[in-house]
C-alpha positions in Angstrom: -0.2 -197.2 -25.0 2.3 -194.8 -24.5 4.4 -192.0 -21.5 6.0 -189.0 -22.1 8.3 -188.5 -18.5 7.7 -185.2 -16.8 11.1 -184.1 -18.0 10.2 -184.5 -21.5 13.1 -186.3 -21.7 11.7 -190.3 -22.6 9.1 -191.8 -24.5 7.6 -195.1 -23.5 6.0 -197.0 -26.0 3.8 -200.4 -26.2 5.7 -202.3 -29.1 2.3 -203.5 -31.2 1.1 -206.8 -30.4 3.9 -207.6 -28.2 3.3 -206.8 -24.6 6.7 -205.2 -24.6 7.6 -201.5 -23.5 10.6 -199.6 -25.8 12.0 -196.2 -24.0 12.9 -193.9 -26.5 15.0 -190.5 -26.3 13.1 -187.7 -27.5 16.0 -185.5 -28.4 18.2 -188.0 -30.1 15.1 -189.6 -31.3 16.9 -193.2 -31.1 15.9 -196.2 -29.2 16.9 -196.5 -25.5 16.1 -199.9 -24.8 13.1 -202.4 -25.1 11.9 -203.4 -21.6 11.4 -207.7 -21.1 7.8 -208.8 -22.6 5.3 -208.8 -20.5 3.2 -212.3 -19.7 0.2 -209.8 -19.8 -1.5 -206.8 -21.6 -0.2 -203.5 -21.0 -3.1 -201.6 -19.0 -0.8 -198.2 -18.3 2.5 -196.9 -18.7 3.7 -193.9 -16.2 7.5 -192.4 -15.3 7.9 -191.1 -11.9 8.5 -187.5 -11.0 12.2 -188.2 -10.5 12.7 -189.5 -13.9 14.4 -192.2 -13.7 11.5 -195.0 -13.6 9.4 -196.2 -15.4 6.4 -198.4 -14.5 3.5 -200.4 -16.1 0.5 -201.8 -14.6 -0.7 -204.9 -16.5 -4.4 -206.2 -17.1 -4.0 -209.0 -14.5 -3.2 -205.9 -11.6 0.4 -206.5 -11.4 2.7 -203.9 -11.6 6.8 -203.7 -12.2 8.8 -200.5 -11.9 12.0 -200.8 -14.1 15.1 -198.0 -14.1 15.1 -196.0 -17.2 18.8 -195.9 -18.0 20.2 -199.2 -16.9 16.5 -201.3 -17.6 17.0 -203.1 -14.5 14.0 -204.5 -12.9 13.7 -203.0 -10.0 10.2 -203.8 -8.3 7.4 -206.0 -8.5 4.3 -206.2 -7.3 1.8 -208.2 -7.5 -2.3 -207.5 -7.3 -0.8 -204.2 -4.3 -4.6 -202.9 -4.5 -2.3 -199.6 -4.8 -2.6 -197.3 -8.2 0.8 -197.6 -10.6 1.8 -193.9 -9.7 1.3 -194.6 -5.9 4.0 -197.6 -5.9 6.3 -195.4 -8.4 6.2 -192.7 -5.7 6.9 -195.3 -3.0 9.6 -196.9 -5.2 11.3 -193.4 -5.9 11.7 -192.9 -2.3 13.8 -195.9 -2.2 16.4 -194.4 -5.5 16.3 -191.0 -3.6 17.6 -192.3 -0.6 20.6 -194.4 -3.0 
């Protein structure tokens, strides 16, 4: 399970067996960061337009948005009924307006 970001900038990257996301720098090639496991399987990993998050939707329908460079959590959502890139798009609103 895997992301490219729409700046071609990151990888995102389902450690194997681990429920675990590692963002990756596709220039430098060298690890960014490895996001916190997960407590279930990875269904989808997408980046938002801006670039700077990065969000997976898990096999029990929740979904948590992290920031790309500092790894912090920054939403999470549980069972929203809305699609992974529709609350990335709501979230980037939010780090727009920062």
């Amino acid at each position: 399970m895997g992301a490219t970001s729409p700046d071609n900038k990151y990888l995102a990257a389902e450690k194997i067996f681990s429920n675990a996301i590692t963002i990756w720098d596709i220039n430098t090639k060298k690890e960014l960061r490895t996001l916190p496991k997960l407590k279930s399987q990875i269904a989808k990993v997408s980046f938002s337009s801006c670039n700077k998050l990065v969000g997976v939707s898990c096999k029990d329908s929740n979904i948590i948005i992290w920031e790309i460079e500092s790894g912090r959590e920054v939403k999470r959502i549980d069972k929203s009924g809305k699609t992974l890139e529709e609350n990335l798009a709501a979230q980037q609103k939010h780090v727009e307006q920062e």
